[in-house]
MIMITI-869062 format. One line per 10 residues: number of its first residue (from 1); their letters; for each residue y, z, x of N, C-alpha, C. Coordinates in nm, 2 decimals, decimal comma. Layout:
N
NUM) a) Y Z X Y Z X Y Z X  ...
//
This chain:
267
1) xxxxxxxxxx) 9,45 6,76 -0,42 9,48 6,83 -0,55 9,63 6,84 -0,58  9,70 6,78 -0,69 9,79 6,81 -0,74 9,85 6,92 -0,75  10,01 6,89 -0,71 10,08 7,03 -0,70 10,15 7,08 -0,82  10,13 7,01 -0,93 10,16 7,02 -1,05 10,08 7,13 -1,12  9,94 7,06 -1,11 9,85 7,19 -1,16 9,84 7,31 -1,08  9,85 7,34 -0,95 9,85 7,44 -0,84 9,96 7,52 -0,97  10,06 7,50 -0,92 10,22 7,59 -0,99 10,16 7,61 -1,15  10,08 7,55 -1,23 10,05 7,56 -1,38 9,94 7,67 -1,31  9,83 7,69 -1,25 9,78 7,81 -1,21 9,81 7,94 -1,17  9,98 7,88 -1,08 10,02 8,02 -1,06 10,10 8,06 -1,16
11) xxxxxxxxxx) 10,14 8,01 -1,24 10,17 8,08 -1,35 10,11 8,11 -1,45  10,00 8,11 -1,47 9,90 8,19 -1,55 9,82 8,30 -1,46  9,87 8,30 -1,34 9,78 8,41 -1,24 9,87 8,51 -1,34  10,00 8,47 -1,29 10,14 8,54 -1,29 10,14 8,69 -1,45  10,08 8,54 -1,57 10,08 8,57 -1,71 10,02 8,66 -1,76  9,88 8,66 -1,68 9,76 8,67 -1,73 9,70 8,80 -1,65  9,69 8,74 -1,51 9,64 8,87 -1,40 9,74 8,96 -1,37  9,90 8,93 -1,40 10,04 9,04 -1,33 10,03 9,03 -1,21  10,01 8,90 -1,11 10,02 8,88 -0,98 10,17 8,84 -0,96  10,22 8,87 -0,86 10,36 8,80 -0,82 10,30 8,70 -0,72
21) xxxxxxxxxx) 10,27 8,53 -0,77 10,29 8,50 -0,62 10,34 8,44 -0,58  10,48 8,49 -0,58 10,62 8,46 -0,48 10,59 8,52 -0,41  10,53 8,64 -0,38 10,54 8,76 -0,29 10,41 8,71 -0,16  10,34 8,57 -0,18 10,17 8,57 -0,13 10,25 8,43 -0,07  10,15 8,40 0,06 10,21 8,25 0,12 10,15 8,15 0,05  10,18 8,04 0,04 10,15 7,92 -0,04 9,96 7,91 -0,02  9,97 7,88 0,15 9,83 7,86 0,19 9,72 7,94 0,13  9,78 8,09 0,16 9,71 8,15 0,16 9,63 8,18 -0,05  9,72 8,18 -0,13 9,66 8,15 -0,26 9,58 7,98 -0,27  9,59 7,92 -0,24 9,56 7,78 -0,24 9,41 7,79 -0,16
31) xxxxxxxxxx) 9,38 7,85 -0,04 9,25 7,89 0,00 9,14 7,97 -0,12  9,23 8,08 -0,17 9,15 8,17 -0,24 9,11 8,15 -0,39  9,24 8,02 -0,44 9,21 7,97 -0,53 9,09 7,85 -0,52  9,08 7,77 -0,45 9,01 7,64 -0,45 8,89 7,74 -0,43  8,84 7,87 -0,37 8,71 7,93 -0,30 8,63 7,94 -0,46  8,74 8,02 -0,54 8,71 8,04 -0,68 8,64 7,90 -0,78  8,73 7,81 -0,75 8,70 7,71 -0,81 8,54 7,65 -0,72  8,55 7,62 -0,60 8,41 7,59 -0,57 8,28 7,65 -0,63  8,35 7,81 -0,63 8,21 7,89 -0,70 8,20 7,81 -0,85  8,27 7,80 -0,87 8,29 7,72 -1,05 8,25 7,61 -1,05
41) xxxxxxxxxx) 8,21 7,54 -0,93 8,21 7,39 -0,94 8,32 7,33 -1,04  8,42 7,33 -1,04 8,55 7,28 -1,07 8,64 7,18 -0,98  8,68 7,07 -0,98 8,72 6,99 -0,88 8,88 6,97 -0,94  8,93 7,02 -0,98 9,09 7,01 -1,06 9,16 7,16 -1,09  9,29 7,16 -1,04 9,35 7,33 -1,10 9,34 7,30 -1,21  9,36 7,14 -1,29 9,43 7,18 -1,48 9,31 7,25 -1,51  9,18 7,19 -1,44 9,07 7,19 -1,52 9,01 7,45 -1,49  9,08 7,44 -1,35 9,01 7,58 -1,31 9,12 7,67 -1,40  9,26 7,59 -1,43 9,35 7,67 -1,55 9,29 7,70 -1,67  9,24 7,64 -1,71 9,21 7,64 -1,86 9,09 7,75 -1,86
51) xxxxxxxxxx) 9,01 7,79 -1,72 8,92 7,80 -1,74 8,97 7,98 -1,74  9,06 8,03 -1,62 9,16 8,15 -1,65 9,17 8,16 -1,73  9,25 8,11 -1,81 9,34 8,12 -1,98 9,23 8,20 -2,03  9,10 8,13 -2,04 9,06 8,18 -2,14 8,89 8,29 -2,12  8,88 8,31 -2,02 8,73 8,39 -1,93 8,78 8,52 -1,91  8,81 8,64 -1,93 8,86 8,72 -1,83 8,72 8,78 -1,73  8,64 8,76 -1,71 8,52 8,79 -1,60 8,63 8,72 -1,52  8,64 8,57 -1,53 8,67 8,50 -1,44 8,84 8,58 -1,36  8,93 8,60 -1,43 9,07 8,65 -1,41 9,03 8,78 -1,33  8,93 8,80 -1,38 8,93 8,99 -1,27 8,87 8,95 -1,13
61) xxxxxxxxxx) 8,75 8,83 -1,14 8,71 8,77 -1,07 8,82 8,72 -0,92  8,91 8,60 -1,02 9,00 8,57 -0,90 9,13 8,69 -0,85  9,13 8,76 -0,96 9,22 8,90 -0,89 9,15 8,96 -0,76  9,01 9,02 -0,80 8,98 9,07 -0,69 8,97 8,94 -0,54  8,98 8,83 -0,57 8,99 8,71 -0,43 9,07 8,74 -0,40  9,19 8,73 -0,47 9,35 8,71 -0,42 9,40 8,85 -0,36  9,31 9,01 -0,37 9,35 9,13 -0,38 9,24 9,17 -0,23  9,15 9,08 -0,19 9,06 9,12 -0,09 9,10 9,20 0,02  8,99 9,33 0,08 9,05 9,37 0,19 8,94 9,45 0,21  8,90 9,38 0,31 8,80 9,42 0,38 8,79 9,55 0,47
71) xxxxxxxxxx) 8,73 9,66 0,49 8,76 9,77 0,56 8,63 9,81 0,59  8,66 9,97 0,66 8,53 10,04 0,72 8,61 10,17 0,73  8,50 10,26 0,72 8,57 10,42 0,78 8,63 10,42 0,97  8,74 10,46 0,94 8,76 10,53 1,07 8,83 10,34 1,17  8,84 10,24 1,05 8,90 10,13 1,08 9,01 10,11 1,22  9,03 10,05 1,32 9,14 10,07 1,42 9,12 10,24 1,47  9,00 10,29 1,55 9,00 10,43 1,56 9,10 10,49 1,66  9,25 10,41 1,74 9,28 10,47 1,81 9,40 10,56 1,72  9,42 10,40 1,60 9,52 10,50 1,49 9,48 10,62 1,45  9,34 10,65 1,40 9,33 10,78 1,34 9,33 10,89 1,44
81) xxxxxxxxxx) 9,24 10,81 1,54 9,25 10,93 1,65 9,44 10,97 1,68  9,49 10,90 1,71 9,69 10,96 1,70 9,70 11,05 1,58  9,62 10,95 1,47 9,70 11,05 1,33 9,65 11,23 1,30  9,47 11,19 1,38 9,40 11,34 1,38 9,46 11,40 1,49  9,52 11,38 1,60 9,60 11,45 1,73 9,69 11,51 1,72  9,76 11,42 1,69 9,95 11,49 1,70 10,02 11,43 1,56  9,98 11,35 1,53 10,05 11,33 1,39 10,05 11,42 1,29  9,94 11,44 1,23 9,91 11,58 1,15 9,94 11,70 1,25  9,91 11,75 1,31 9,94 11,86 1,36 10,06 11,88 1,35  10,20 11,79 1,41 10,28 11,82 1,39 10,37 11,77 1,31
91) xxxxxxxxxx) 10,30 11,75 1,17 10,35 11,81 1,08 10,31 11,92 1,02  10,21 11,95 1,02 10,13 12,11 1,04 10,25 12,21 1,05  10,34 12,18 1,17 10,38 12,31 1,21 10,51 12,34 1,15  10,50 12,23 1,06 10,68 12,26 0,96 10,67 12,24 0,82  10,50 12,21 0,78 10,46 12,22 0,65 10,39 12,28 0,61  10,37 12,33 0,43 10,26 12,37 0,46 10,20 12,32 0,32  10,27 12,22 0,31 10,21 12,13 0,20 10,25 11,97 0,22  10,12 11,88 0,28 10,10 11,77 0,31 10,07 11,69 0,21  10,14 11,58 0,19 10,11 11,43 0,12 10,12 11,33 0,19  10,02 11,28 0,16 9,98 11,13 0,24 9,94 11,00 0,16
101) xxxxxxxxxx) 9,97 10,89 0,14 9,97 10,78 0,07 9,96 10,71 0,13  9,75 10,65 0,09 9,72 10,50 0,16 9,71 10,40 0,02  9,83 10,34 0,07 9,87 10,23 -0,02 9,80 10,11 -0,02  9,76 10,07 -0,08 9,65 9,92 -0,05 9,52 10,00 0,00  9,47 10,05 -0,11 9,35 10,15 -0,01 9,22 10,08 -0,06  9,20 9,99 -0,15 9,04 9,91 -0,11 8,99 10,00 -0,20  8,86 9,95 -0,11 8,74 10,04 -0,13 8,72 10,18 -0,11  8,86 10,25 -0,06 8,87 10,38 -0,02 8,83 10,44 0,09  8,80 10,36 0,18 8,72 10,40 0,34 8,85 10,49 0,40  8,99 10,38 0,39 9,07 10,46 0,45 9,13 10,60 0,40
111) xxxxxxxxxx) 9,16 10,63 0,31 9,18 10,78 0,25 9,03 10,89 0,23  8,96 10,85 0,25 8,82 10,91 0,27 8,85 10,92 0,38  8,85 10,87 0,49 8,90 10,88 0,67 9,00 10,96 0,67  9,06 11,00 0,60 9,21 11,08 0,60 9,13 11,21 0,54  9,09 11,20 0,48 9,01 11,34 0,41 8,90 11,40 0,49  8,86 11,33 0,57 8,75 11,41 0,66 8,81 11,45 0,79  8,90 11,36 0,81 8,95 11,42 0,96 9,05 11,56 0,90  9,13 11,61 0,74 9,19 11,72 0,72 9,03 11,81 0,72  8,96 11,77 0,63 8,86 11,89 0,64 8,79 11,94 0,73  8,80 11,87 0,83 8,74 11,89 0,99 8,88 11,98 1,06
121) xxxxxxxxxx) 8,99 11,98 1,01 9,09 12,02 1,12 9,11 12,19 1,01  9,11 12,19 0,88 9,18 12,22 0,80 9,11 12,45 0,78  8,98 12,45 0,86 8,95 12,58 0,91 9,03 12,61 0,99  9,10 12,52 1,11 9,19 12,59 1,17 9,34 12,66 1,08  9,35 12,56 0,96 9,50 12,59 0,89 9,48 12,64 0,77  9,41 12,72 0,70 9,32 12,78 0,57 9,50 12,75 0,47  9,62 12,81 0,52 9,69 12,86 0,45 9,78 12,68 0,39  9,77 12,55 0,50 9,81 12,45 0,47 9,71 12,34 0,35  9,79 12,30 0,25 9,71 12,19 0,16 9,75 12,06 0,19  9,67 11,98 0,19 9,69 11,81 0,15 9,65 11,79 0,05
131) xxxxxxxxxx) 9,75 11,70 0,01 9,69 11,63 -0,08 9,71 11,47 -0,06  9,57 11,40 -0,06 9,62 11,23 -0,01 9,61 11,11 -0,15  9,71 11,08 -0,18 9,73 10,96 -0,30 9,67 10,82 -0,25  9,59 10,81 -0,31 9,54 10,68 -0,29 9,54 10,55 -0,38  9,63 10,50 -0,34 9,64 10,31 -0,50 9,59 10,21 -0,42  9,57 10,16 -0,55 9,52 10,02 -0,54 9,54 9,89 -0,63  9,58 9,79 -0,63 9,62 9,71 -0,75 9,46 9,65 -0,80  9,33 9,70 -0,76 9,25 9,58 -0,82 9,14 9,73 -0,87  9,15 9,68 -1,01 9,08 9,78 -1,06 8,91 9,78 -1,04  8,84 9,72 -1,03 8,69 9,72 -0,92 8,74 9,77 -0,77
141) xxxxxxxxxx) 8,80 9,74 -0,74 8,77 9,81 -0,58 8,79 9,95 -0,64  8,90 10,00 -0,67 8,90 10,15 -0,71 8,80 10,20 -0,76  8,75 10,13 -0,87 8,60 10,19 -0,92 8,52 10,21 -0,81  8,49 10,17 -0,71 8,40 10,17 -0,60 8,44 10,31 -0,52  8,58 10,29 -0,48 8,64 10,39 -0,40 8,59 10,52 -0,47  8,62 10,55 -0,67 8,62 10,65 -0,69 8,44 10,74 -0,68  8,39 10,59 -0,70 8,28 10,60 -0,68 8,18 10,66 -0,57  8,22 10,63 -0,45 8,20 10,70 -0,28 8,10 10,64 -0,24  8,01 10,52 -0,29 7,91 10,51 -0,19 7,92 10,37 -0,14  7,88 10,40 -0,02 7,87 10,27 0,09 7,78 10,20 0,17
151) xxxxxxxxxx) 7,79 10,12 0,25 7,63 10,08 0,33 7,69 10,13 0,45  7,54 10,19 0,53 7,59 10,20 0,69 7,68 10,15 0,74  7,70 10,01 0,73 7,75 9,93 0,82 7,91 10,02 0,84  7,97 10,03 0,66 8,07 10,09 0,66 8,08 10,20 0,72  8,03 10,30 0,79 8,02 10,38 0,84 7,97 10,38 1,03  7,99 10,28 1,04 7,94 10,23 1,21 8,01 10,32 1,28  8,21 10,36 1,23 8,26 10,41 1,37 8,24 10,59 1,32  8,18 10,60 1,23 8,16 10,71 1,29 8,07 10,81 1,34  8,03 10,97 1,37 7,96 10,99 1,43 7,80 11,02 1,38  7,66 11,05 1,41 7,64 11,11 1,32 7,61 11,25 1,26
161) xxxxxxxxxx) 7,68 11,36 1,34 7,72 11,46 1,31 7,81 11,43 1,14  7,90 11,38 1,18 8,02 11,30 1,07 7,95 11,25 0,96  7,83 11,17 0,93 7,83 11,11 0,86 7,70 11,24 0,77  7,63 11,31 0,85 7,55 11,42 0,81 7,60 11,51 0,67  7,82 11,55 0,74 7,85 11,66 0,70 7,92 11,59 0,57  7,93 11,47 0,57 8,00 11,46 0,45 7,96 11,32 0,37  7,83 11,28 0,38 7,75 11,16 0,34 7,63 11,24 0,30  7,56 11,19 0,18 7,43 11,22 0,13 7,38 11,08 0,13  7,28 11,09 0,20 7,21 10,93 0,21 7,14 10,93 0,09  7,11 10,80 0,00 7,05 10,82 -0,08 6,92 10,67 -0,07
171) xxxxxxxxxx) 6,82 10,71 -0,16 6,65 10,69 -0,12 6,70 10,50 -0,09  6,79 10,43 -0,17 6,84 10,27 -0,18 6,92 10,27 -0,02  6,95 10,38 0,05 6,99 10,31 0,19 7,15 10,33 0,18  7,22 10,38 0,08 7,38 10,36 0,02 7,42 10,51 0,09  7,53 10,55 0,13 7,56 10,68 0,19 7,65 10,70 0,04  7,68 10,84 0,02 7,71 10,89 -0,10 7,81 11,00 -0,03  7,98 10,97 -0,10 8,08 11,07 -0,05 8,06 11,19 -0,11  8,05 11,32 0,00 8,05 11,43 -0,09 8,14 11,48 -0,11  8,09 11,58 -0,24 8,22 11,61 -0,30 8,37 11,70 -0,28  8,33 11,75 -0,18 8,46 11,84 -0,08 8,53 11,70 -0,04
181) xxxxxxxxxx) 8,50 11,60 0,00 8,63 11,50 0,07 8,68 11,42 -0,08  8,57 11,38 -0,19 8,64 11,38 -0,29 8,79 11,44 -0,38  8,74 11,59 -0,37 8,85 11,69 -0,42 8,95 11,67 -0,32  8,94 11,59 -0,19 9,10 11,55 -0,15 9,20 11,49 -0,19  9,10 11,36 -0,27 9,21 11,25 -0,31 9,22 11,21 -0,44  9,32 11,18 -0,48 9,37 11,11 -0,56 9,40 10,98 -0,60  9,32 10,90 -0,66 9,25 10,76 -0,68 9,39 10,71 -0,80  9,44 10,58 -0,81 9,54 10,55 -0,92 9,53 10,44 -0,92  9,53 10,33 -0,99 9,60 10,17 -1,01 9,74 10,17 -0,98  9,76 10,08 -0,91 9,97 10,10 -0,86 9,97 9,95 -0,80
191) xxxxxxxxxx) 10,10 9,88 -0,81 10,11 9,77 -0,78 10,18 9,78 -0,70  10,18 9,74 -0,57 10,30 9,79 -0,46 10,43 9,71 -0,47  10,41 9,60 -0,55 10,52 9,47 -0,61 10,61 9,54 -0,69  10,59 9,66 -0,75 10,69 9,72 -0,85 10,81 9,75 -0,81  10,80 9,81 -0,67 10,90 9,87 -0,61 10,93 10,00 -0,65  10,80 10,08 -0,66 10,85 10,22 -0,70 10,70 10,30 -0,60  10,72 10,40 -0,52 10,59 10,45 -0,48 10,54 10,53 -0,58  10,41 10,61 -0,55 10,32 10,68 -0,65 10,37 10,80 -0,60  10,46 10,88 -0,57 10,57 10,95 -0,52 10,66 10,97 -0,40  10,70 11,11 -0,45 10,82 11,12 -0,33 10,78 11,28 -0,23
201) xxxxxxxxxx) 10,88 11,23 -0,16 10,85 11,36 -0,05 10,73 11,32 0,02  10,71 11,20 0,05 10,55 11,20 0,14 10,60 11,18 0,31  10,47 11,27 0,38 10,52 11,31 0,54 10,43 11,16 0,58  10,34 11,10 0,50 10,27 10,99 0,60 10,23 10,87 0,48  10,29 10,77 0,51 10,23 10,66 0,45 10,13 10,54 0,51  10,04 10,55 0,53 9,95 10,38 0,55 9,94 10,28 0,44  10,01 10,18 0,52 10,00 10,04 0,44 9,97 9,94 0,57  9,81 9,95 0,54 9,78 9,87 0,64 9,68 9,73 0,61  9,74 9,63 0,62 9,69 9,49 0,64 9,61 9,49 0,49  9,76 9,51 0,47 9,78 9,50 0,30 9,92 9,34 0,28
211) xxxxxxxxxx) 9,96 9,32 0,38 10,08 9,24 0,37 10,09 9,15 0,45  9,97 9,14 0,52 9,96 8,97 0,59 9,93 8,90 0,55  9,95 8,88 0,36 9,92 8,76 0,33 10,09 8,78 0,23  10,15 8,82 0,27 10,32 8,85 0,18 10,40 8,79 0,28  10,52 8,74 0,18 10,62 8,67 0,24 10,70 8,77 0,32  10,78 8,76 0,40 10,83 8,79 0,52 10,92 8,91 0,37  11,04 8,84 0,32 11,09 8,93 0,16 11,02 9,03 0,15  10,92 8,98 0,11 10,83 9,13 0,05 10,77 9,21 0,13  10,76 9,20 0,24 10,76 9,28 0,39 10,87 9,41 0,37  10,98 9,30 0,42 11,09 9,38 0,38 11,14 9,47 0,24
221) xxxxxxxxxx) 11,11 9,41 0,14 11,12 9,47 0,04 11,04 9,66 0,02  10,87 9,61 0,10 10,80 9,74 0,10 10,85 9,82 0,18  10,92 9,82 0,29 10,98 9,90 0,41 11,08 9,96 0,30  11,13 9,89 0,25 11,24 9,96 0,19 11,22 10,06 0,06  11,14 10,00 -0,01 11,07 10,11 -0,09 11,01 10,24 -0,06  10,94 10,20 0,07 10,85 10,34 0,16 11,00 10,47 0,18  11,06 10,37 0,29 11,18 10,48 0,32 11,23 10,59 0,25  11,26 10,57 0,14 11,30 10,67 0,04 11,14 10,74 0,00  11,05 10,69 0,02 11,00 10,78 -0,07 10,87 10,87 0,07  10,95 10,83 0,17 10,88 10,96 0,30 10,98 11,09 0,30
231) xxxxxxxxxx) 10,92 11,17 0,37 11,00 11,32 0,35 11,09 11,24 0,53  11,17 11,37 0,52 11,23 11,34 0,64 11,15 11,37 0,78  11,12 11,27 0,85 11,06 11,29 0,96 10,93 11,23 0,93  10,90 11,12 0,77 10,77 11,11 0,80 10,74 11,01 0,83  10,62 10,96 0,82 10,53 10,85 0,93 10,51 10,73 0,79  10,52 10,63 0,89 10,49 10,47 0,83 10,42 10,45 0,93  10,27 10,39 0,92 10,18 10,32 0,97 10,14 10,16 0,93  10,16 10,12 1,01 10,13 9,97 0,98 10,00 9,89 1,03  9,98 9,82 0,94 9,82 9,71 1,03 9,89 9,67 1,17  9,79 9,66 1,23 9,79 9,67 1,36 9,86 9,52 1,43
241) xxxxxxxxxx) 9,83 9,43 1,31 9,88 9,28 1,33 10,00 9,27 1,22  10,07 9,36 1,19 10,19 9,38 1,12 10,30 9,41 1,22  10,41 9,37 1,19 10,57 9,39 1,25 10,66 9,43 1,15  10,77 9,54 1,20 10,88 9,53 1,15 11,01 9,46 1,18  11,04 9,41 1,05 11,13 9,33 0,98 11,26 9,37 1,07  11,33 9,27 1,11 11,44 9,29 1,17 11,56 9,35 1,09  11,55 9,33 0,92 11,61 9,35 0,86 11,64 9,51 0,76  11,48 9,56 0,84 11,44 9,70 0,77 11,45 9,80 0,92  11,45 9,78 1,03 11,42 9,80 1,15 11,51 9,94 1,15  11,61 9,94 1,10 11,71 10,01 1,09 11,66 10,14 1,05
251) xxxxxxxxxx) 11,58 10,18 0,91 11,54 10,23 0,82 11,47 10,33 0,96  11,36 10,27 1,03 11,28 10,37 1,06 11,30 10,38 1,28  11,21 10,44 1,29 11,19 10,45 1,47 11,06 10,47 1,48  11,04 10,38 1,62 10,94 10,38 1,70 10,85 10,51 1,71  10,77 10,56 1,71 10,64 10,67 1,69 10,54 10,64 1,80  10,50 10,48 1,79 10,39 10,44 1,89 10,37 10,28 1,86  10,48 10,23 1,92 10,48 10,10 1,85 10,34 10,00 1,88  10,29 10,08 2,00 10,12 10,00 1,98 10,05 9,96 1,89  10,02 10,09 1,86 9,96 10,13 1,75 10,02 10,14 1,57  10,16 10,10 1,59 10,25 10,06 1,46 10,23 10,15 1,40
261) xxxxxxx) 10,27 10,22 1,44 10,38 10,41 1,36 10,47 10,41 1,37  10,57 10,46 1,25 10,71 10,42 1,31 10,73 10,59 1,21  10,87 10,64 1,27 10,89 10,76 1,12 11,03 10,68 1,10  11,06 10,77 0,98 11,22 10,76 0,91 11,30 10,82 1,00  11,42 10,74 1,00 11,54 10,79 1,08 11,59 10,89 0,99  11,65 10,97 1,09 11,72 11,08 0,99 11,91 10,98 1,00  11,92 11,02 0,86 12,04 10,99 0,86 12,14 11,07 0,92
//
């Protein structure tokens, strides 16, 4: 396939969907474009261009490809277990007003995971609030997230005590979020490419395996954005098959670098 039409595609991703894909590796749009086009039976970018330009089913279609991210509650459980342990707690003991931002949040499994493990802890702390921001750049996954319901599967790691207290099964087999872990979060459209967070003063950010398909730049770029907008002393979490940037490295420290937590350095 011609690399002529490929670049005429990404620039109508660019025009059309507000994708940066400078920020995405070559391969990795080139997979998720040609996937799109198979479904199309299309054998040419000029020909899957034209077909963008002018479909938007199709544009929301390949946004949510290029935007995929597959998840489950309670995802990587030794991270949450750290973050329900000692992470929260101690920030517990020097706040008493918590913000937390899962950035690249999907389908919402992960800030729903963040909201059950505060309202399971949060009888011990009556007098402390959270509140957890949750973005997303693809507007159907958020619908879903705002939405709460899931299939078992998504729900495998947790228990079912857990899934009793804050799931309503319903008669189609779909578990249904109730509405106490709802009133935790805060659902938005946000593009993490802007370079602005959905605010400031936050003690915990997750951005997790949201950037293994971003140029090494825009790695660094996000680190840099986060920094400023954690409180002092707070937490960056990263996917578990994510690294930091030799050139951001500076910005934060070690937490548990196993498990890729790092907080902000104090200046």
């Amino acid at each position: 396939m011609d690399n002529r039409g490929f670049q005429s595609v990404l620039r109508t991703i660019e025009s059309k969907i507000g994708i940066q894909c400078a920020n995405y590796k070559s391969d990795y749009l080139q997979r998720r474009i040609q996937s799109r086009m198979r479904m199309n039976k299309i054998d040419s970018y000029s020909k899957y261009n034209s077909l963008i330009l002018s479909d938007s089913e199709e544009q929301e279609a390949l946004r949510n490809a290029l935007t995929i991210n597959v998840t489950k509650f309670w995802r990587d459980p030794e991270v949450f277990d750290l973050i329900k342990r000692d992470v929260l707690p101690e920030i517990r003991r020097r706040k008493q007003n918590i913000k937390i931002w899962s950035a690249g949040c999907a389908t919402g499994e992960e800030p729903y995971t963040l909201a059950l493990i505060w309202h399971e802890a949060k009888v011990l702390y009556p007098d402390v609030k959270v509140t957890i921001y949750a973005s997303d750049i693809d507007r159907e996954a958020l619908k879903k997230a705002e939405e709460g319901k899931y299939h078992r599967k998504a729900l495998e790691n947790l228990t079912d005590p857990q899934i009793r207290r804050h799931f309503t099964e319903g008669q189609d087999g779909h578990f249904q979020v109730k509405q106490h872990l709802k009133d935790l979060v805060k659902f938005s459209r946000h593009d993490l490419m802007n370079g602005q967070g959905v605010t400031q003063n936050l003690d915990v950010i997750l951005c997790r395996n949201v950037t293994i398909y971003f140029t090494e730049k825009q790695k660094d770029e996000l680190a840099r954005m986060f920094a400023p907008a954690l409180s002092k002393g707070g937490y960056y979490v990263m996917g578990k098959t994510e690294y930091m940037g030799r050139d951001v490295e500076h910005l934060y420290e070690p937490y548990n670098p196993i498990q890729k937590i790092y907080r902000k350095k104090s200046n």
